[in-house]
C-alpha positions as CSV (number, residue, x, y, z in Angstrom):
1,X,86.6,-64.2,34.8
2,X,83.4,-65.9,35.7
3,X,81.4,-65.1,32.6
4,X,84.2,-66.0,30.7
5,X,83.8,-69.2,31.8
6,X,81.3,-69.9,29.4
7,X,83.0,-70.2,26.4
8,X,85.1,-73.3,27.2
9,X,82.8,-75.3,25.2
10,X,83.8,-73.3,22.1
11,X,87.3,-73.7,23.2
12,X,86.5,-76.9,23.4
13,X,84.7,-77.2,20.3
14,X,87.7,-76.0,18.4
15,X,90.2,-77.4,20.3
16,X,92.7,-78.8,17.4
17,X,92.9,-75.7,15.9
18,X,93.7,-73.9,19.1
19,X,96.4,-76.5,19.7
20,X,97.6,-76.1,16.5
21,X,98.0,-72.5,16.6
22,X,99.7,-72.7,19.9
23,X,102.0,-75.1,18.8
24,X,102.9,-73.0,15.8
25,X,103.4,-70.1,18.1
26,X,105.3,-71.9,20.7
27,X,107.6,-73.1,17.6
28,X,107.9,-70.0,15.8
29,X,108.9,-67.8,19.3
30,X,111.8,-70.7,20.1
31,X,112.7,-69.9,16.3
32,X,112.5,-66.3,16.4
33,X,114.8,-66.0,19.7
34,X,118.0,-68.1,17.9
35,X,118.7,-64.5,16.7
36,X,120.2,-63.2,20.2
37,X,122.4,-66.0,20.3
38,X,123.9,-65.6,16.5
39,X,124.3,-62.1,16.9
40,X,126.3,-62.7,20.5
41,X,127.9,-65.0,19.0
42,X,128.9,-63.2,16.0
43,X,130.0,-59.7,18.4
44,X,132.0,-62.5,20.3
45,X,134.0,-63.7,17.1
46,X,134.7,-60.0,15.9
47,X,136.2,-59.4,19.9
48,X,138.6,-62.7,19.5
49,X,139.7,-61.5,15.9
50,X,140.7,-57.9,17.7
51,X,142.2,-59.5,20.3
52,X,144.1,-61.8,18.7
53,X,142.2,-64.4,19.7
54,X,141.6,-65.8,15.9
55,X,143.7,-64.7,13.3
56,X,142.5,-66.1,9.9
57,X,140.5,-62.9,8.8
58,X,139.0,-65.8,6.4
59,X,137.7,-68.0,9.0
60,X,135.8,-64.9,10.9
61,X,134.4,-64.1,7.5
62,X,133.0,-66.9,6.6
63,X,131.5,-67.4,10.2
64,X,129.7,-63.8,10.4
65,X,128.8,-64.9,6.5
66,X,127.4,-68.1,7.5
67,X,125.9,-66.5,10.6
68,X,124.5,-63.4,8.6
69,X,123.0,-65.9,6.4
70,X,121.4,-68.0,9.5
71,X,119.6,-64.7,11.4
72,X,118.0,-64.0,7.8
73,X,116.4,-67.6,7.6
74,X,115.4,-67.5,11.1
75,X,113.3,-64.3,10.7
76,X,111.9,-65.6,7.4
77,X,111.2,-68.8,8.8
78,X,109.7,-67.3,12.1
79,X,107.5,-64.8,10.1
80,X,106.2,-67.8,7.6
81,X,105.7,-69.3,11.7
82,X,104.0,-66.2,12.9
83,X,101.8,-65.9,9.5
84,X,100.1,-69.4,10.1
85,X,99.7,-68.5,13.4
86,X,97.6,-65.6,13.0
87,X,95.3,-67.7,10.5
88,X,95.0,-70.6,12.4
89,X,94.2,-68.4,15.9
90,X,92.3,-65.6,14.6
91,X,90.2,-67.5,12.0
92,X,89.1,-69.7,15.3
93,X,88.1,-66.7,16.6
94,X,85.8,-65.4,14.1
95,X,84.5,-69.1,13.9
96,X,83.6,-68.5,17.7
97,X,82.3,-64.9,17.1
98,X,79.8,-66.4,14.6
99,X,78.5,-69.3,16.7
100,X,78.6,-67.4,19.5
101,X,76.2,-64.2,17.4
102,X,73.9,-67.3,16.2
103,X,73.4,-68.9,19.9
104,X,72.6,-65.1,20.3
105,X,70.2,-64.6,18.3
106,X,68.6,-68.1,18.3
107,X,67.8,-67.3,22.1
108,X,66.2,-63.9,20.4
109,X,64.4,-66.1,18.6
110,X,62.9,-68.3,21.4
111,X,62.2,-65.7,23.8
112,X,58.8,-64.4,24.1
113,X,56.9,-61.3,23.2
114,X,56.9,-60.1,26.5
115,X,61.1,-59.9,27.2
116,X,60.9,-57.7,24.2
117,X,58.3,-55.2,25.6
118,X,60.7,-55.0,29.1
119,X,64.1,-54.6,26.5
120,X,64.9,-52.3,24.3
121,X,66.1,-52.7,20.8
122,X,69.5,-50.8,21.1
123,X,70.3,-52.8,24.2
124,X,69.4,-56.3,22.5
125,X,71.9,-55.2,19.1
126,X,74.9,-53.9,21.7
127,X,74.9,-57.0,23.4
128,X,75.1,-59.1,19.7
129,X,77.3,-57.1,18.0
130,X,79.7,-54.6,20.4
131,X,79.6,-57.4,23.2
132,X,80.1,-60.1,21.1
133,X,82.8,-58.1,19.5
134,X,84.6,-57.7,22.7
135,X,84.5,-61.5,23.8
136,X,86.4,-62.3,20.3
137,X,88.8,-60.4,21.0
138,X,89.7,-62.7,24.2
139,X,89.1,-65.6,22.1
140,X,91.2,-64.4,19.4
141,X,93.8,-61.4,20.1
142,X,94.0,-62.6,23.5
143,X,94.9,-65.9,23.4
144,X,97.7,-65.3,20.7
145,X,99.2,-62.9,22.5
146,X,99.2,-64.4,26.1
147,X,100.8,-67.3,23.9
148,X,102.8,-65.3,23.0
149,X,104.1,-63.8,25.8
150,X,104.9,-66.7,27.9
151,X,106.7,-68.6,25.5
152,X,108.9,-65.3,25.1
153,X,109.7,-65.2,28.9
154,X,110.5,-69.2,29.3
155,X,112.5,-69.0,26.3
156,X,114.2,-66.1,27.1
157,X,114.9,-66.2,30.7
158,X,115.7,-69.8,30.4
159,X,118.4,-68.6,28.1
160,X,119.6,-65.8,30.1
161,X,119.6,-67.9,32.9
162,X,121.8,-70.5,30.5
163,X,124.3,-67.9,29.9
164,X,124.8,-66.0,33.1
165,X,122.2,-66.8,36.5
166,X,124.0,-63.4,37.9
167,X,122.8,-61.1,35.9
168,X,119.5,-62.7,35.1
169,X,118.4,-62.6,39.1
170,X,119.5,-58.5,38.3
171,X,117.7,-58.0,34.9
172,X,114.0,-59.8,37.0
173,X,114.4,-57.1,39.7
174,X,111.5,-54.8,38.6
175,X,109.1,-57.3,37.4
176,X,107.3,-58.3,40.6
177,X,106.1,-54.4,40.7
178,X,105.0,-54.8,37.2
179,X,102.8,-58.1,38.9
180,X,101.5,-55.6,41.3
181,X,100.5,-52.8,39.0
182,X,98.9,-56.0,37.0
183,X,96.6,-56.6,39.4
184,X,95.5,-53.4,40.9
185,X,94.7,-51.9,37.8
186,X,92.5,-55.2,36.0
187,X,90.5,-54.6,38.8
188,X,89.7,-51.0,37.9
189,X,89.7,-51.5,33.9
190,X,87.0,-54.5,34.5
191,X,85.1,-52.5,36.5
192,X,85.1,-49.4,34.1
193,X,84.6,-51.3,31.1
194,X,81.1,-52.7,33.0
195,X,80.1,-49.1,32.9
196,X,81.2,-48.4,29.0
197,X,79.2,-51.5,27.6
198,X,76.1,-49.9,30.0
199,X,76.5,-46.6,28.6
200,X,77.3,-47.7,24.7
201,X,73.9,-49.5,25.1
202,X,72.4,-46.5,25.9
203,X,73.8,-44.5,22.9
204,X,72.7,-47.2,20.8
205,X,68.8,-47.4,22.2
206,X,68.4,-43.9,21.8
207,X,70.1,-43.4,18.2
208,X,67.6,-46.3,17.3
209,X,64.7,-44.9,18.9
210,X,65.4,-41.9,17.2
211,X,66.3,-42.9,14.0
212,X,63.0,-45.1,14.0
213,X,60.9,-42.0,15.0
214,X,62.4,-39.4,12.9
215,X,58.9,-39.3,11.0
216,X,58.0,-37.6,14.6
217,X,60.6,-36.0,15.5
218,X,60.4,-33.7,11.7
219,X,56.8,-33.2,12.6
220,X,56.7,-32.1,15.9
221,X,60.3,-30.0,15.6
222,X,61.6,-30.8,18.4
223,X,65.5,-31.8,16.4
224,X,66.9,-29.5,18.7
225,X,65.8,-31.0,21.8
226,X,66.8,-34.6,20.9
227,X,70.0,-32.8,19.4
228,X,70.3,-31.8,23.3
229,X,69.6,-35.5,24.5
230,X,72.2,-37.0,22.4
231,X,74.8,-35.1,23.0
232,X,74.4,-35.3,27.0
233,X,74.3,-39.6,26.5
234,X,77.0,-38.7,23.9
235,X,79.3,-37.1,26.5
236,X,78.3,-38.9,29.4
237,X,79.9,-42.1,27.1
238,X,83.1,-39.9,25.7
239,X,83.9,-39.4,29.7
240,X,83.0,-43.0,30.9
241,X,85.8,-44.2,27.7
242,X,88.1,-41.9,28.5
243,X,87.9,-42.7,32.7
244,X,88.7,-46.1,31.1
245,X,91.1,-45.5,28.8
246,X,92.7,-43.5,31.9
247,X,93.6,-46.6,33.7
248,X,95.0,-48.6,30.6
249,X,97.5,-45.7,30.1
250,X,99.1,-46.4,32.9
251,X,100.3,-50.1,31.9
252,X,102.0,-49.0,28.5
253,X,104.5,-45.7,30.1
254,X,104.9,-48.3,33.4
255,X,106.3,-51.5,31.2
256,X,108.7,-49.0,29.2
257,X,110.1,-47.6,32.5
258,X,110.6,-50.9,34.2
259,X,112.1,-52.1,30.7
260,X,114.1,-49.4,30.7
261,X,115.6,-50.2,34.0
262,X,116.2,-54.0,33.5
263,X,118.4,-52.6,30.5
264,X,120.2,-50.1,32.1
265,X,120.7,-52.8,35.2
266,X,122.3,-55.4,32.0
267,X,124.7,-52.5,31.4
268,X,125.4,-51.3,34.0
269,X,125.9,-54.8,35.8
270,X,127.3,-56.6,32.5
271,X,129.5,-53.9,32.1
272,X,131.7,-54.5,35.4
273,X,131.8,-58.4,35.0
274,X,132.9,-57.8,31.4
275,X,135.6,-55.2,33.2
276,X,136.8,-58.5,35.3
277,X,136.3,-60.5,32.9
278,X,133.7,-62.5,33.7
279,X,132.1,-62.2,30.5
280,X,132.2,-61.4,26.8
281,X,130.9,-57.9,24.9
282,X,128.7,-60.7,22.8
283,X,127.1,-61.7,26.3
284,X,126.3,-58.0,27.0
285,X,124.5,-57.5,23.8
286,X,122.5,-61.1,23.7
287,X,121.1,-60.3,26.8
288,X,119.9,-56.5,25.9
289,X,118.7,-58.0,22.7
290,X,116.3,-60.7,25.4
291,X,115.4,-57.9,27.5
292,X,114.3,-56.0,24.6
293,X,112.3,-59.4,22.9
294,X,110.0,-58.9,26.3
295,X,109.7,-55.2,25.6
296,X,106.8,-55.8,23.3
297,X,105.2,-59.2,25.5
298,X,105.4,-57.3,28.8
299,X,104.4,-54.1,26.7
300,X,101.0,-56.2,25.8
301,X,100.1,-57.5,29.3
302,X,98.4,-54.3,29.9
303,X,96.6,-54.8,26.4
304,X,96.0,-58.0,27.5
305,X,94.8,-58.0,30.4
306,X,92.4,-54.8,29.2
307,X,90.6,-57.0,26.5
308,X,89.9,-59.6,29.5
309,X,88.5,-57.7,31.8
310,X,86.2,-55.8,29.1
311,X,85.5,-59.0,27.5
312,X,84.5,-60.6,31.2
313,X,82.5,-57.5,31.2
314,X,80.9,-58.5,27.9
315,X,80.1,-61.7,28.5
316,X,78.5,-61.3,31.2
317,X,76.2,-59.0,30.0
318,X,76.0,-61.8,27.1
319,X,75.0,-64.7,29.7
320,X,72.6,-62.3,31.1
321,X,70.4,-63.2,28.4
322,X,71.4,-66.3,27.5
323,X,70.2,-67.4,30.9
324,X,66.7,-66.2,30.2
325,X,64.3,-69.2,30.5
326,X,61.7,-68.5,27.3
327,X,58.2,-68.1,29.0
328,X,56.5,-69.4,25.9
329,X,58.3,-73.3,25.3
330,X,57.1,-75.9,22.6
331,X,56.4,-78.7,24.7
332,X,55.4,-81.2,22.1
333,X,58.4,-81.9,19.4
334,X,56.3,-84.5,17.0
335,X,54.3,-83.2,14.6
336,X,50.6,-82.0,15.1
337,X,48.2,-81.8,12.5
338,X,46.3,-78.5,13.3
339,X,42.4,-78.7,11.4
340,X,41.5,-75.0,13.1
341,X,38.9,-75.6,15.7
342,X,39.2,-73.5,18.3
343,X,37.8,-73.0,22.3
344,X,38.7,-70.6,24.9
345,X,37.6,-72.0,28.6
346,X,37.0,-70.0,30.9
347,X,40.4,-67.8,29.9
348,X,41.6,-64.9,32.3
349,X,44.7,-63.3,31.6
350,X,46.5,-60.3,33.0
351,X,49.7,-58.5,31.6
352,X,52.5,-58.6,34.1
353,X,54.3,-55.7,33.0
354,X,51.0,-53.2,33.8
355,X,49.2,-55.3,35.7
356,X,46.4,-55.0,33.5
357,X,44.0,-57.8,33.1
358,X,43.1,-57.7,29.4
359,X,40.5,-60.6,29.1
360,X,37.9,-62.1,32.3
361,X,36.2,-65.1,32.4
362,X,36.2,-65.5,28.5
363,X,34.5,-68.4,26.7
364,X,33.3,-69.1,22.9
365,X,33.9,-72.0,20.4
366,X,35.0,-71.1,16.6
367,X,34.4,-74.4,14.2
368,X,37.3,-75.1,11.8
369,X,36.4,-73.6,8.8
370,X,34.1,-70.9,10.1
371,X,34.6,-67.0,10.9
372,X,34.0,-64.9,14.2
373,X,34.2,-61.6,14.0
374,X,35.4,-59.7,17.2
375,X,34.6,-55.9,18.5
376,X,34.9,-53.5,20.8
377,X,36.4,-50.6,22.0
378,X,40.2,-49.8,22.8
379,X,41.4,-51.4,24.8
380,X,38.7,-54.2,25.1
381,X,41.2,-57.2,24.9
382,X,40.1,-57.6,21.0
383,X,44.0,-58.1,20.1
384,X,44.7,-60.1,23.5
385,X,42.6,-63.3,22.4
386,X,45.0,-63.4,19.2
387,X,48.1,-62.9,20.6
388,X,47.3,-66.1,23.2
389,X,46.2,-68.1,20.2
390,X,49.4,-67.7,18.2
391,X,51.1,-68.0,21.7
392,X,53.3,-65.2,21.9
393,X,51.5,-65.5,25.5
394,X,50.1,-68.5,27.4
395,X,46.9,-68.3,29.5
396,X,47.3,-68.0,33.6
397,X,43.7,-69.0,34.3
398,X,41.2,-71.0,32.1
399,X,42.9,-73.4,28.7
400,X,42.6,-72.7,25.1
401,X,42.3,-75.4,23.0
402,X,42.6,-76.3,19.4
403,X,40.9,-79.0,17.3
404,X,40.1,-80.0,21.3
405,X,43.2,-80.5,22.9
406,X,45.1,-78.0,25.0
407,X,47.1,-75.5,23.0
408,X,50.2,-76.2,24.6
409,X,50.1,-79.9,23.9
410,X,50.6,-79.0,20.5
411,X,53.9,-78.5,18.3
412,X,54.4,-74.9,18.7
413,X,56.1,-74.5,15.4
414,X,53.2,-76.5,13.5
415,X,50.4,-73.8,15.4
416,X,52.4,-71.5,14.1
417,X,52.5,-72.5,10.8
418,X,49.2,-72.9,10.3
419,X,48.6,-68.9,11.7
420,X,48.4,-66.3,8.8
421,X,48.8,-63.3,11.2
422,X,48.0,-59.8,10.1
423,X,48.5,-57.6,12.4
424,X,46.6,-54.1,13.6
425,X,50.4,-52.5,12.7
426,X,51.8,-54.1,10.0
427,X,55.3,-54.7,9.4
428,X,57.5,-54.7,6.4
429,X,60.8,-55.2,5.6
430,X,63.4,-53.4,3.7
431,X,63.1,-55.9,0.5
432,X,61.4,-55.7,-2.4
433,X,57.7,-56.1,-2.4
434,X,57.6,-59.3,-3.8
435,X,59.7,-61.2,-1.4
436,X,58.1,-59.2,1.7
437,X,54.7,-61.2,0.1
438,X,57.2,-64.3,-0.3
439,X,57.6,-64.3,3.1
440,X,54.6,-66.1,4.0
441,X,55.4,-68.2,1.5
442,X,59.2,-69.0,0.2
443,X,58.6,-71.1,-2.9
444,X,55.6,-69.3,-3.8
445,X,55.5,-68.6,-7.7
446,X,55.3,-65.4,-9.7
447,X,51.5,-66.0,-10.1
448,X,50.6,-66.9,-6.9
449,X,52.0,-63.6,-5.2
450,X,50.1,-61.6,-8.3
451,X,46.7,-63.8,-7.2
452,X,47.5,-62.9,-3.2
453,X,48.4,-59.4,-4.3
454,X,44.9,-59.2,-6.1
455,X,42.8,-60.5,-3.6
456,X,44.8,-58.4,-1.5
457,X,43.1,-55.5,-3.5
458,X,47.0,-53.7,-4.1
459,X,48.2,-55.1,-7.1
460,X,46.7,-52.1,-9.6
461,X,49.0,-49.5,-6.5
462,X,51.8,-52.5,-6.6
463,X,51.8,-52.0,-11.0
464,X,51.9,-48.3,-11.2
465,X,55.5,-48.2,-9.1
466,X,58.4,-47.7,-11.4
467,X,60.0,-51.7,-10.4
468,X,56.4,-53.0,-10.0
469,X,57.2,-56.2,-7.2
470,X,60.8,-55.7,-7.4
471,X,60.5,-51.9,-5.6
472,X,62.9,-52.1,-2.3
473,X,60.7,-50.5,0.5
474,X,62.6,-48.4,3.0
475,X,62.4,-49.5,6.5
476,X,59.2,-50.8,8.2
477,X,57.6,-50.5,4.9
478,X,57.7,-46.4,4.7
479,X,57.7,-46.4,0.7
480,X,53.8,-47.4,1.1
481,X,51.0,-45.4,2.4
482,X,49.4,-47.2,5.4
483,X,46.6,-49.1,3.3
484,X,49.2,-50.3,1.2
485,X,51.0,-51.6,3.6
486,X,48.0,-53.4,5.6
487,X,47.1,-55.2,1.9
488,X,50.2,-55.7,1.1
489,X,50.4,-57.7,4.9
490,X,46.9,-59.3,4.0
491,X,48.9,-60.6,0.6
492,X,51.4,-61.9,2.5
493,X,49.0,-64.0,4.9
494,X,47.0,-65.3,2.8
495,X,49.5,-67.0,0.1
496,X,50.7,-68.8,3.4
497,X,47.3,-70.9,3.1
498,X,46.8,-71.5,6.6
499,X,44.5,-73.5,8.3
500,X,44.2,-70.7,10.3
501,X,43.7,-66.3,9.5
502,X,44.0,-63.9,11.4
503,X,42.6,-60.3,10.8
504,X,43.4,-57.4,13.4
505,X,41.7,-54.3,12.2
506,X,43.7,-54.6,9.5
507,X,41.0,-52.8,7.4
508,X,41.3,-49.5,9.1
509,X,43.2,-47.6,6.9
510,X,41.2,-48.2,3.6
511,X,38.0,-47.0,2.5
512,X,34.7,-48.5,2.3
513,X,34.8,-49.5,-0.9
514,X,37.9,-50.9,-0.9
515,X,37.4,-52.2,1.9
516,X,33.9,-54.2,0.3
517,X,36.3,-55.8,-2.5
518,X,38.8,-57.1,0.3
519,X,36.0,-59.1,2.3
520,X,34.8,-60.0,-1.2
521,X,37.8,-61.5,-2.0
522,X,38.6,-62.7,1.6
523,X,35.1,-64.5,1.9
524,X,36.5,-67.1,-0.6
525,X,39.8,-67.1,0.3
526,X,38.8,-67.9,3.9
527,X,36.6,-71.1,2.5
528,X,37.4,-73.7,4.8
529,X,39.6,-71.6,7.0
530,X,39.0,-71.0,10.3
531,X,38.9,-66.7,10.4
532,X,38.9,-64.3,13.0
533,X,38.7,-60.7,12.4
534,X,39.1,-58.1,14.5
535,X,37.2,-54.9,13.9
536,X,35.8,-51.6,14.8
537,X,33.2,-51.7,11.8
538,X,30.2,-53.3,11.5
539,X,31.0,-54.2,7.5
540,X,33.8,-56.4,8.3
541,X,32.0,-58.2,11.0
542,X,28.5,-58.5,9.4
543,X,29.3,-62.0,7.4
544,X,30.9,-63.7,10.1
545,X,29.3,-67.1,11.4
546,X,30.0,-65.7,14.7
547,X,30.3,-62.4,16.4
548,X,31.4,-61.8,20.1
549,X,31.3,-58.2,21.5
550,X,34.1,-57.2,24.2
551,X,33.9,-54.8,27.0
552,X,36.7,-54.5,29.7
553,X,37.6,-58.0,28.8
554,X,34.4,-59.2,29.3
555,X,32.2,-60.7,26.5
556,X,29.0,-58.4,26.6
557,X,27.6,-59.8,23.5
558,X,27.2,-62.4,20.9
559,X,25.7,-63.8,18.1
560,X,25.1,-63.6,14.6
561,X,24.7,-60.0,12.5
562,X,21.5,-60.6,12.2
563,X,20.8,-61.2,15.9
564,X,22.7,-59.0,16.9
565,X,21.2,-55.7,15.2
566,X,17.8,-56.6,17.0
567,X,19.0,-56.5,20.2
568,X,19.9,-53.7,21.9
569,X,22.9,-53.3,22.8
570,X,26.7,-52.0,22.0
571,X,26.6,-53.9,18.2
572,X,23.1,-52.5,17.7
573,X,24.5,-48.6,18.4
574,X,27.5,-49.1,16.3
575,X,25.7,-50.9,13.3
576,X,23.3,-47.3,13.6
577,X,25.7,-45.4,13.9
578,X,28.1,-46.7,11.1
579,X,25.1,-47.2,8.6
580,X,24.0,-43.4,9.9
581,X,27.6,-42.2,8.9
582,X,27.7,-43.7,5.6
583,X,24.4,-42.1,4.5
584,X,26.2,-39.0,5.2
């Protein structure tokens, strides 16, 4: 129980409440077990009255009334008990569950780009939502039951033992195999439940993958195939939870036996001492009614001791992430102005995950307020220089400043908040087109998304929808066509008003000529901003106070347009080649 060790601070955390619930149990299971002892007794008064023991038929009336009356109250009462427990115990679980998915997700959050290319999606929602799931259930369930059950055996056997130590030492006789089965098999369940979670993550990843790619899958018609793949994860999952649920079977049909015998042992051994004497009929039945009271307690230690080994399993899982240091970490927490000016030094940087080194030796300076354009093939390392300036990576060789002062000296939430970010492959969310524009900007106005939407160049496509703004897209933004969805993106950066823009062949997917009233509009949006733009065309490049030309990482050119088209060189062949294409 390791992992589990984690969540003592939320145990701590909520401490009052869990004290409180396990007082109210504790109170409400000495409650509950009065109702052995009144029904012994009453047994015991009906055998005096047939034996002649008591003869006021009155008097035994009244007693069994008064007692009748007294088993009633107790249940009611110890059910009102057992009500408050559940919401004082299980509500304090859910409260755990929910800061427990939040720390979660704010470690999502902080982790960097590159822990998301080496995990997969499905994996990353399995461990916040089945794993989590699983570790409330120890938190919760657990706890109230273990409560539970020990109160139930102190109370009880501290009764029994009261009444007769004989036949108490008899009734305890199979329990210390039950301890044994206990251990053996938590060792198995925690080990099988490891496997489950491993598998269920699986399932997931490849139901998301495929639900995500079903656009593909249609196209290429290859359903049955994946059909095929499912169900082999599918079944390879049914077998791994029923190899588990193999071992937990064996706790429920052991307890019953092992019950069984502790009652058959209370009559057959209570029936010879109430032969001699030694004891009353009541006796008999208080103590079968005890040894059934643990039926259900000793009944749940398998249970029990399931949801702890699955939930160890769980957690651990859990901590595996939440132990992730985050590559990318904001070293400055006061505020940084950020004016836009910004210089790569002599930057080199390599992926880790392919080993492949996307940029060499780079170097260039970009003004706040001015605009360099960036091109090159595939592959160049065009995309690489933005991702390092918004930081979802940071530099191995060389330093990047900004406004000149090292990059990571500056309040990684402020750089970030002065980034409009537009990427190559947009992405929408399932919301309405006006608040996926909103979310560069919450507060913005009514007008102001209209104006970004304009500039944009897809508020005339945005008008002709049936709900205008308020049309939901479907996921990732599929309602749209793909130039839709890069304007609508380019909407959404530039109501941000950044100090900084950022442009990654977002214009691919448009024509020319809509393409012309974009760059238009974006040459006075940009006023004052510093832009990059990243490119394969010549037109979106040609106004830029800067362009640098990439090859294999390498700058092979720069300048402006104009210097650039007179030298030979790759921005001289595309600009002919471009110009040559659009003649045609």
């Amino acid at each position: 129980m390791k992992a589990l060790q984690y969540l003592n601070k939320y145990f701590y955390k909520y401490k009052w409440r869990f004290l409180i619930g396990i007082l109210i149990t504790v109170l409400s299971k000495i409650i509950a077990l009065k109702v052995p002892k009144l029904v012994g007794d009453s047994l015991n008064i009906v055998e005096d009255y047939l034996k002649g023991i008591t003869t006021n038929i009155d008097d035994v009336k009244h007693q069994l009334f008064i007692n009748i009356l007294l088993i009633i109250g107790v249940a009611l009462f110890s059910g009102f008990l057992t009500f408050l427990m559940r919401q004082t115990i299980i509500v304090t679980s859910r409260l755990i569950e929910f800061d427990l998915k939040n720390e979660i997700y704010q470690q999502y959050q902080k982790l960097s780009l590159n822990f998301y290319k080496k995990n997969r999606t499905g994996d990353l929602m399995n461990r916040i939502s089945e794993d989590v799931t699983k570790v409330r259930m120890y938190v919760g369930p657990t706890v109230m039951y273990t409560t539970n059950m020990v109160v139930l055996f102190v109370v009880c056997f501290a009764e029994m033992v009261k009444i007769d130590l004989k036949l108490t030492l008899y009734t305890l006789l199979p329990f210390p195999l039950l301890s044994v089965s206990v251990f053996f098999l938590s060792k198995i369940i925690h080990h099988r439940s490891t496997i489950v979670q491993q598998n269920l993550s699986k399932l997931t990843t490849f139901t998301q993958e495929l639900f995500s790619g079903i656009d593909v899958v249609k196209s290429y018609g290859i359903e049955p195939s994946m059909t095929k793949d499912f169900d082999e994860i599918s079944d390879d999952n049914k077998d791994k939870n029923i190899h588990l649920e193999k071992a937990n079977a064996l706790f429920y049909p052991s307890i019953i036996l092992l019950i069984g015998i502790s009652n058959l042992i209370v009559v057959y051994v209570g029936g010879l001492q109430y032969i001699n004497g030694e004891i009353k009929s009541g006796t008999i039945l208080q103590f079968l009614l005890y040894v059934n009271y643990l039926t259900w307690p000793v009944a749940i230690v398998g249970w029990v001791t399931s949801m702890i080994q699955q939930a160890d399993a769980s957690q651990a899982r859990i901590n595996e992430f939440l132990d992730q240091v985050p590559e990318i970490t904001n070293a400055n927490k006061s505020s940084t102005e950020i004016f836009g000016k910004v210089t790569f030094k002599d930057v080199t940087f390599t992926y880790d995950d392919t080993n492949i080194t996307a940029l060499k030796n780079i170097n260039f300076t970009v003004n706040s307020g001015e605009t360099i354009a960036i091109l090159g093939k595939t592959g160049s390392g065009k995309s690489t220089i933005i991702e390092l300036l918004a930081r979802l990576y940071d530099t191995q060789d060389g330093v990047i400043l900004l406004d000149d002062k090292p990059i990571k000296e500056a309040n990684l939430n402020d750089v970030r908040n002065q980034i409009g970010f537009v990427p190559q492959d947009p992405f929408l969310f399932s919301d309405t087109i006006e608040n996926n524009i909103k979310f560069g900007k919450e507060d913005a106005t009514e007008q102001e998304i209209i104006e970004a939407a304009k500039n944009a160049v897809v508020h005339d496509n945005i008008i002709d929808f049936t709900n205008g703004y308020k049309t939901i897209l479907g996921e990732r933004g599929v309602t749209l066509s793909g130039g839709q969805k890069q304007r609508v993106s380019i909407a959404r950066a530039i109501i941000k008003n950044p100090k900084i823009l950022i442009f990654d062949d977002c214009l691919s997917a448009v024509d020319t000529e809509t393409e012309e009233k974009i760059l238009s509009n974006l040459e006075k949006v940009s006023k004052n901003k510093t832009t990059f733009i990243i490119s394969h065309r010549v037109s979106s490049a040609k106004n830029a106070d800067k362009i640098i030309v990439l090859d294999a990482g390498k700058i092979i050119q720069q300048g402006t347009h104009n210097q650039l088209i007179t030298a030979a060189g790759y921005y001289k062949d595309l600009y002919d080649q471009q110009l040559l294409e659009k003649e045609n």
